[in-house]
C-alpha positions in Angstrom: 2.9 5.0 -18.1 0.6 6.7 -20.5 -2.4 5.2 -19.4 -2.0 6.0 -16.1 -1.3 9.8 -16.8 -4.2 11.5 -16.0 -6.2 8.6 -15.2 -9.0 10.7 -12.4 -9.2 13.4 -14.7 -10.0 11.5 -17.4 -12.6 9.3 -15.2 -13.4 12.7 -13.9 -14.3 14.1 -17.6 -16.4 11.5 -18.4 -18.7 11.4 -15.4 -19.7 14.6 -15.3 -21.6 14.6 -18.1 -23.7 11.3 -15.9 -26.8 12.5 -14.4 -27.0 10.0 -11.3 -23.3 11.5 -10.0 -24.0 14.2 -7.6 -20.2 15.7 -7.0 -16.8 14.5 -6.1 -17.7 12.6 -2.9 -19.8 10.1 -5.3 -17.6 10.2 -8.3 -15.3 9.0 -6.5 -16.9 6.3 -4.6 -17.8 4.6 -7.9 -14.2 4.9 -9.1 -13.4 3.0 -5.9 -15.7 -0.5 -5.9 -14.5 -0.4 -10.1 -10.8 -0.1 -9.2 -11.4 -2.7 -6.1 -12.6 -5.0 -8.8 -9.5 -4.4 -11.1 -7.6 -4.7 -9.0 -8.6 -8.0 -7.1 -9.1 -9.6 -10.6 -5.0 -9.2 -11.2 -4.3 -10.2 -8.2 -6.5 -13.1 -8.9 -4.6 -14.1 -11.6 -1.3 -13.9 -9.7 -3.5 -16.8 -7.0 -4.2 -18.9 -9.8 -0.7 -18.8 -11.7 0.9 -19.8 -8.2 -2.0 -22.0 -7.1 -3.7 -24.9 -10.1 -6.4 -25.4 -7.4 -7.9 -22.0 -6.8 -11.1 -21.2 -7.0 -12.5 -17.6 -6.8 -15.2 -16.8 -4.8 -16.7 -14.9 -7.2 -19.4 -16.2 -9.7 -17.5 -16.5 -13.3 -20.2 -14.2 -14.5 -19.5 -11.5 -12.0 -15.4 -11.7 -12.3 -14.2 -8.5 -13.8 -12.2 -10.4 -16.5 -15.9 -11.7 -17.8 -18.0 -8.2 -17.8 -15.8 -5.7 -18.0 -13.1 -6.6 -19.8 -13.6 -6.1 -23.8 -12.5 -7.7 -26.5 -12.3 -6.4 -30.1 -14.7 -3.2 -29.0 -17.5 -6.0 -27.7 -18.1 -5.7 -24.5 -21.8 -4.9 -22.4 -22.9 -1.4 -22.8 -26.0 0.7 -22.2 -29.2 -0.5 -20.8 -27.6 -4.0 -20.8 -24.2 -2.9 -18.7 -26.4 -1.5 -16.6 -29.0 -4.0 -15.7 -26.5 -6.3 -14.8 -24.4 -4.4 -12.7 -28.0 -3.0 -11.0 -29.3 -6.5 -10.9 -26.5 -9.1 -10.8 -23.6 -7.9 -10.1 -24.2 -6.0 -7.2 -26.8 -8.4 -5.5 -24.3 -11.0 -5.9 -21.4 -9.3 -4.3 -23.6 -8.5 -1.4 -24.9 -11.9 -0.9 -27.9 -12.4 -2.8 -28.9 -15.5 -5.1 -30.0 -14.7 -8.4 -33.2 -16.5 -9.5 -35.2 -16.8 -12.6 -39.2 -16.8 -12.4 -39.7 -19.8 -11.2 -37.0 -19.8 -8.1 -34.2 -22.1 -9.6 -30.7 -20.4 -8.3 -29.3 -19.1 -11.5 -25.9 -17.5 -10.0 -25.4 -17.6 -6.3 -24.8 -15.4 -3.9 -21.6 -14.6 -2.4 -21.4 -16.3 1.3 -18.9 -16.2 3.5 -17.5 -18.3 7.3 -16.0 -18.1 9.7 -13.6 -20.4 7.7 -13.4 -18.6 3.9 -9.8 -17.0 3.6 -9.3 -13.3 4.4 -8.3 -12.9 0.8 -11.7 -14.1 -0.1 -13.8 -12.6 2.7 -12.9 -9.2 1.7 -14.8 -9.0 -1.3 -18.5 -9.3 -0.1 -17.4 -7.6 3.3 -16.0 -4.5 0.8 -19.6 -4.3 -1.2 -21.8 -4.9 2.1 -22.2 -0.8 1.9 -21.2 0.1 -1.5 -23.0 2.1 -3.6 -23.4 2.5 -7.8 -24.8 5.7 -9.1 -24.1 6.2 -12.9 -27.5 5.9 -14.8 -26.1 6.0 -18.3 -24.7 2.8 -19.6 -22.5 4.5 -22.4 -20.7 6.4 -20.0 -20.2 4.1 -17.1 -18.9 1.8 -20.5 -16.4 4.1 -20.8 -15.6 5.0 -17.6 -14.7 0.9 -17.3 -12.5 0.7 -20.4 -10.5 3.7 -18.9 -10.0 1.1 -15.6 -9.2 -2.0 -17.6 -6.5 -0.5 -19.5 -4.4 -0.1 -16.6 -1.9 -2.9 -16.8 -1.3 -3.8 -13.3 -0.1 -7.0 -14.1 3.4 -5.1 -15.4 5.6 -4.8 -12.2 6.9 -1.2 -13.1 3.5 -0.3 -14.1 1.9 -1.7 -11.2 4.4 -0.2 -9.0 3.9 3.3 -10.9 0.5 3.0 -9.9 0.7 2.3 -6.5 1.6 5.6 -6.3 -0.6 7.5 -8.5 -3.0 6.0 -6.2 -1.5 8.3 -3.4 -3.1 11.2 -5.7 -6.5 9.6 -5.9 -6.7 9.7 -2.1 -5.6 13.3 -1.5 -8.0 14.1 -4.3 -10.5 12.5 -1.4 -10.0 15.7 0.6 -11.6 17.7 -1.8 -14.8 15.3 -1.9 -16.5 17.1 1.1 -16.9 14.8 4.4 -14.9 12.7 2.7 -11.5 14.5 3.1 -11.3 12.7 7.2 -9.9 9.7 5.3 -6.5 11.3 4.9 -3.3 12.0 7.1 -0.6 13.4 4.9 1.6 10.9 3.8 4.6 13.3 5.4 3.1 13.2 8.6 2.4 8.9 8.4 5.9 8.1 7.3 7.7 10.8 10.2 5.7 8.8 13.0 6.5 5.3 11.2 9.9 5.9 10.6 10.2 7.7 14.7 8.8 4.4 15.8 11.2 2.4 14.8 9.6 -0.9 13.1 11.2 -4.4 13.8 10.8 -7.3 11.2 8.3 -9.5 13.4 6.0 -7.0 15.3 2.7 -6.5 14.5 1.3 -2.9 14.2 -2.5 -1.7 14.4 -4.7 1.6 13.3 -7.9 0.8 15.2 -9.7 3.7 12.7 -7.4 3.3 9.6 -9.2 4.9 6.9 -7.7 4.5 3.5 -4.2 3.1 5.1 -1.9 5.9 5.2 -0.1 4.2 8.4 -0.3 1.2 7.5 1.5 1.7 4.1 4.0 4.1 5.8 4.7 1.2 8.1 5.7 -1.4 5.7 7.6 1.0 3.7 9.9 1.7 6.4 9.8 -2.6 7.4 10.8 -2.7 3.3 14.3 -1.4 4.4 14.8 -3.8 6.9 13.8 -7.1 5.0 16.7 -9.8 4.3 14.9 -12.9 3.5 12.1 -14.5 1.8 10.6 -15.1 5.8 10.9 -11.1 6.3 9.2 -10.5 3.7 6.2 -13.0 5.0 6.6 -11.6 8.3 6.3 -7.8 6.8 2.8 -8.8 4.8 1.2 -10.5 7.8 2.4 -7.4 10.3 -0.5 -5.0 9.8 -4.0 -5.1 11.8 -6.6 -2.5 10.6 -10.4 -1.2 11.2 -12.5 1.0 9.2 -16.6 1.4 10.1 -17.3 3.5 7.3 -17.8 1.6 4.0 -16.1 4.2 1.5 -12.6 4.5 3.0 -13.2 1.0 4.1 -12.8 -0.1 0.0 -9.9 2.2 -0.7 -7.6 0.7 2.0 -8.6 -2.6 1.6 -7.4 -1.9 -2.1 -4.3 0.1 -1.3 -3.1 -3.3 1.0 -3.6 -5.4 -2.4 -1.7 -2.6 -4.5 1.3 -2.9 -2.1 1.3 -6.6 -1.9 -0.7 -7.5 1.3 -2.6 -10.4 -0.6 -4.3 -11.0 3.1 -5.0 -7.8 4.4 -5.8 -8.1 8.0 -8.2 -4.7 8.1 -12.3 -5.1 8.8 -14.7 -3.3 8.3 -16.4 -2.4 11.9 -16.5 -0.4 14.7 -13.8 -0.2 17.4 -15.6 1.7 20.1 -18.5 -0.7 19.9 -16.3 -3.7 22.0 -15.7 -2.9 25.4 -12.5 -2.2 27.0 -12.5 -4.2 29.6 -12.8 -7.4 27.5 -9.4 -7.4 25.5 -6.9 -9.8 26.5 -3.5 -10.1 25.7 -3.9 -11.5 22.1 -5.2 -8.5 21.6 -2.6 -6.5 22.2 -0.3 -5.3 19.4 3.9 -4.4 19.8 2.8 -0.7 18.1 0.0 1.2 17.2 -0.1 4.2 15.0 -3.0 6.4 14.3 -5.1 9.5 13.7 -8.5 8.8 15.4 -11.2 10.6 14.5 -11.7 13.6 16.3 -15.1 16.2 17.3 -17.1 13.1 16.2 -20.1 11.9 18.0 -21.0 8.3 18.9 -24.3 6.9 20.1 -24.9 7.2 23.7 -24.7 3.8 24.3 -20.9 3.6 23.3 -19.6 5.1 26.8 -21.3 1.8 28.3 -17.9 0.3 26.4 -15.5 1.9 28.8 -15.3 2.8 32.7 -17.2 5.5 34.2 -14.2 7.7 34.4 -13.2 7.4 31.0 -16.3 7.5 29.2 -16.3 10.7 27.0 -18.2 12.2 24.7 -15.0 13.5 22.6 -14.4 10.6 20.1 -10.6 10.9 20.0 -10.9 10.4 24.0 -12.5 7.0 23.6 -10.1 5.9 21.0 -7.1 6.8 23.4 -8.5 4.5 26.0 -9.0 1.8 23.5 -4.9 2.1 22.5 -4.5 2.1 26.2 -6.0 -0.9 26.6 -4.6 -2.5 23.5 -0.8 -2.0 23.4 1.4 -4.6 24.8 4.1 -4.5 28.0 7.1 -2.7 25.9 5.0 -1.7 22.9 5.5 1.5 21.3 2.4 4.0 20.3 2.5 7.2 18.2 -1.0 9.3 17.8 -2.7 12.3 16.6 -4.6 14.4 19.0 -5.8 17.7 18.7 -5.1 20.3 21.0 -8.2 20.2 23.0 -6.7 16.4 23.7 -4.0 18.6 25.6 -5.3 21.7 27.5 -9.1 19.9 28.7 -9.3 19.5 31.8 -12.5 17.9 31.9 -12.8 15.3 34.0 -12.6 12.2 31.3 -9.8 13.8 29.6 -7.8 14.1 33.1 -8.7 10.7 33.8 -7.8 9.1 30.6 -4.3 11.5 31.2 -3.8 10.2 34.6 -3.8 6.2 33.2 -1.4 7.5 30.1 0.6 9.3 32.2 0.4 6.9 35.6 0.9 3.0 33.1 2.6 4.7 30.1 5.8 7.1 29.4 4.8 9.4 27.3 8.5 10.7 26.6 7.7 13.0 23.7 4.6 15.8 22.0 5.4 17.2 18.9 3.0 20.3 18.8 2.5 20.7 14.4 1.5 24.1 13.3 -2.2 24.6 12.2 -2.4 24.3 8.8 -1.1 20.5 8.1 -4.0 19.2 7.2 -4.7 22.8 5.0 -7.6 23.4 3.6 -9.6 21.1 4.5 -9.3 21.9 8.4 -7.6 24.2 10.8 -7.7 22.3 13.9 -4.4 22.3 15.1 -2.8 18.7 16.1 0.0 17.0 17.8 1.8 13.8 17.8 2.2 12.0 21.4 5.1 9.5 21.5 4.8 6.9 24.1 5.0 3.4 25.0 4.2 1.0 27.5 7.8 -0.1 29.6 6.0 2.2 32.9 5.3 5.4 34.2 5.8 8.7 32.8 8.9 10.6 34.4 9.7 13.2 32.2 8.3 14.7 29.0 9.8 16.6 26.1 7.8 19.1 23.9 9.1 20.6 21.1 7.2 22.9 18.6 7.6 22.4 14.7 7.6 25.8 12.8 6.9 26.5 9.6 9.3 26.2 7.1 11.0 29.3 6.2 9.4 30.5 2.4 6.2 29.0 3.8 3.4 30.8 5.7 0.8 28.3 5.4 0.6 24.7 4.4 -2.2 24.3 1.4 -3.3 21.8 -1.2 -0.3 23.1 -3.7 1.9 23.6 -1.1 1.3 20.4 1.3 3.8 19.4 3.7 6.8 17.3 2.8 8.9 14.7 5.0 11.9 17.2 4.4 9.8 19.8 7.0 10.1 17.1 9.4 14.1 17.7 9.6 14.6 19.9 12.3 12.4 17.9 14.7 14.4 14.2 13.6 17.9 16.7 14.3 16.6 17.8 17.8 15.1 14.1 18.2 18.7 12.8 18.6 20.0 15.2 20.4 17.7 16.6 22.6 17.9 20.1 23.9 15.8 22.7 25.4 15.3 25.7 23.0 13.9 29.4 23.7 13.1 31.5 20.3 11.9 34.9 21.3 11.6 34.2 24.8 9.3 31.5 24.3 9.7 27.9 24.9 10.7 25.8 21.7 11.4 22.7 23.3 11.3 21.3 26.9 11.0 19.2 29.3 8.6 18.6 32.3 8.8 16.5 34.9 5.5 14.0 35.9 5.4 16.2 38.6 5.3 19.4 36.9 2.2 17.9 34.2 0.1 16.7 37.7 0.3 20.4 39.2 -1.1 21.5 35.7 -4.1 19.1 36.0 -3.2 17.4 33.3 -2.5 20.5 31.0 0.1 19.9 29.2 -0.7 22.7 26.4 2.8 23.6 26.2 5.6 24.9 23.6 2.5 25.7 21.5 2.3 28.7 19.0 2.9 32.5 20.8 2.8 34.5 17.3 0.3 32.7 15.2 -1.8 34.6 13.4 -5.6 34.6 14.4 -7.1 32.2 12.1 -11.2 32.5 10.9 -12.0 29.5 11.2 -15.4 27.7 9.8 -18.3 28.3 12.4 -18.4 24.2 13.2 -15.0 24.4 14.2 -15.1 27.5 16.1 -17.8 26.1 18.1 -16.4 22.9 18.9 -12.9 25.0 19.9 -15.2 27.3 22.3 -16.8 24.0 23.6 -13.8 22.9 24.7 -12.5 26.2 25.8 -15.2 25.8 28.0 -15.7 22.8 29.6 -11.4 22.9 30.2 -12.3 26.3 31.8 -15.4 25.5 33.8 -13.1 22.4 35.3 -10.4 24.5 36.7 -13.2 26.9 38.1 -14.6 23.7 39.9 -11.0 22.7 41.4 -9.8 25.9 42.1 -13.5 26.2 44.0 -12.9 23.2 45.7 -9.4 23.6 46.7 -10.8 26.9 48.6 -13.7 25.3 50.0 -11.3 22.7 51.3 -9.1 25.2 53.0 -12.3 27.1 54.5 -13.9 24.1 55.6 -16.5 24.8 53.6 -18.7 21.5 52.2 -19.6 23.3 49.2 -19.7 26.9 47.2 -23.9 26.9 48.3 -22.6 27.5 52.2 -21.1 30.9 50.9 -24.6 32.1 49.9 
């Protein structure tokens, strides 16, 4: 375990003194295509002990075991280590053939079929988009050796690391943009344990980022497991997609870490297939996610999806997509922020009507503001539904803050243990008042449609104002006002309607 103590600040140490790494956000990216490599090279060696016949798709020159492994202190360094990685080692792992002067193939590219193994795939689909930034050879030596003496072919060491790797992801959220990549690993393993997973179903993040859901789902399968089959069944239950490259690398090595030798997760864009076009194999028995929200997608992306649903609020599109990809009786469990819940735009109400009208959305946990503290304030919920018919009634219930706790933060982050109360009231469901406000409740489909969809409800009455940064304040006001200017219109028309009025312009 000594090696692994301290192992980013150590890696951290030595690349600051590198003139091509330009902050965390890049520091850590290179850690990630070195570790990928590591990483796939042990488990390479696991293929080969249970397999005589396998053959890695990598060039022998380019396997990790053959550049960056030393022995006896000799090992490429310098302008040599990093030529090759520059010239070979990258070009290869992308794809391209290596050639001397005069053209003859010296190592070959890495290609890949619709045939090649997912096991195999994954390596030139992981460095499509991956980057290398260290320009000094002596320290990206050392940064290498610090990697290679992890001994992930120990079980308890391997194990032990599988964890620290939780660390190097949270340490993702202080990387700048980077920090979208992570849900708090309390808030992954409340949904997946809520959900319930059966050994045998198949569950999907269509924007999974560095895999917290995934992992938290075959954690809670891990219980459940009795035989050698379950534990096939368990490996070959996850579905994943990433489009951005970065996050893309880290879960595709967080699957191999936890034993998913063929991780089922690619490296594309969900929103770019349209809706309309899924079938029933590609549905999925659960889904559990976080989609991206306050994004921005290229026009072009709301040709994916009907008229009605085609917003401009990414989260909005992704909610259409799990719509349309979760099977008769499946079970879904997703992130939203709160302008998910009070807009009353006309996509949002639309894509409400269908949740509400196909699906029974029987449960909203609103979380307080500050789970995903610092690095953002917008405040989130969790929507528990599934697919077994319409909506008829729909509990809320409000998670506090912990008592001793004001605000979440990056030293105190929140723990599964704050989930308590709500997995108490989750069995036994009551309504609560605190103060005269409503804790939890329920609301009839009925009640939700005279709202217009509104379901903003049980939220916060005493929080504190918050200042929040002037990106988020803007995109809160946005959607202030658009959910505003909407109830204007209908109120307008419902008036018109009773005056027999066409339109507001007859009044002038």
């Amino acid at each position: 375990m000594s090696n692994i103590s301290g192992f980013i600040k150590r890696l951290r140490d030595i690349m600051r003194n590198d003139a091509g790494i330009n902050g965390d956000a890049q520091r850590i990216e290179q850690i990630a295509w070195l570790l990928f490599l590591k990483v796939y090279d042990t488990k390479e060696q696991d293929w080969e002990f249970e397999d005589d016949k396998y053959q890695s798709i990598i060039p022998t020159p380019c396997r990790w075991r053959n550049w960056a492994h030393e022995e006896g202190g000799k090992g490429m360094t310098g302008e040599a280590l990093l030529n090759f990685v520059n010239n070979t080692l990258f070009p290869v792992l992308k794809g391209k053939d290596i050639k001397d002067p005069n053209g003859n193939v010296l190592i070959s590219g890495i290609q890949v079929d619709p045939d090649t193994p997912i096991k195999k795939a994954i390596v030139k689909t992981t460095f499509e988009d991956a980057n290398t930034y260290m320009k000094d050879g002596v320290l990206l030596r050392q940064v290498i050796n610090v990697i290679d003496a992890l001994d992930l072919s120990d079980y308890e060491e391997s194990h032990a690391f599988g964890e620290i790797y939780e660390t190097i992801l949270r340490e993702l959220q202080s990387a700048g943009s980077s920090g979208e990549f992570y849900t708090p690993r309390a808030v992954t393993d409340f949904m997946a344990r809520m959900i319930n997973p059966q050994i045998g179903e198949r569950c999907a993040d269509f924007a999974c980022g560095t895999g917290g859901f995934l992992v938290s789902w075959l954690k809670e399968l891990e219980t459940k497991k009795k035989s050698t089959d379950d534990v096939e069944k368990i490996y070959n239950s996850i579905y994943g997609i990433e489009k951005k490259q970065f996050p893309y690398i880290l879960c595709i090595t967080n699957m191999l870490l936890h034993d998913v030798d063929v991780p089922q997760v690619f490296h594309d864009n969900t929103l770019l297939r349209d809706v309309l076009d899924y079938t029933e194999d590609d549905q999925v028995d659960v889904i559990l996610m976080n989609p991206p929200y306050g994004g921005s997608e290229k026009p072009e992306i709301k040709n994916h999806f009907p008229a009605d649903l085609a917003s401009s609020e990414t989260a909005d599109l992704f909610m259409s997509v799990i719509m349309y990809r979760l099977k008769e009786n499946g079970r879904a469990a997703v992130i939203l922020p709160d302008g998910f819940l009070f807009g009353t735009d006309n996509a949002k109400v639309a894509i409400k009507t269908k949740l509400f009208s196909e699906f029974n959305v029987h449960t909203i946990i609103r979380m307080p503001g500050s789970v995903f503290s610092p690095y953002t304030s917008i405040t989130t919920n969790i929507l528990f539904f599934d697919h077994t018919g319409p909506t008829e009634e729909t509990w809320f219930y409000r998670l506090d803050m912990p008592k001793g706790y004001k605000h979440f933060s990056k030293t105190k982050p929140m723990k599964l243990e704050h989930f308590a109360p709500a997995v108490e009231w989750w069995r036994d469901r009551k309504e609560i008042q605190l103060d005269g406000f409503d804790k939890a409740k329920k609301y009839t489909v009925q009640e939700i449609k005279d709202r217009n969809y509104n379901i903003d409800l049980c939220g916060y009455p005493h929080e504190e104002e918050e200042i929040l940064p002037p990106k988020e304040l803007i995109q809160q006001y946005q959607e202030k006002r658009a959910s505003l200017n909407a109830d204007i219109d209908r109120i307008l028309e419902q008036i018109t309607s009773i005056l027999g009025i066409d339109s507001v312009e007859d009044l002038k």
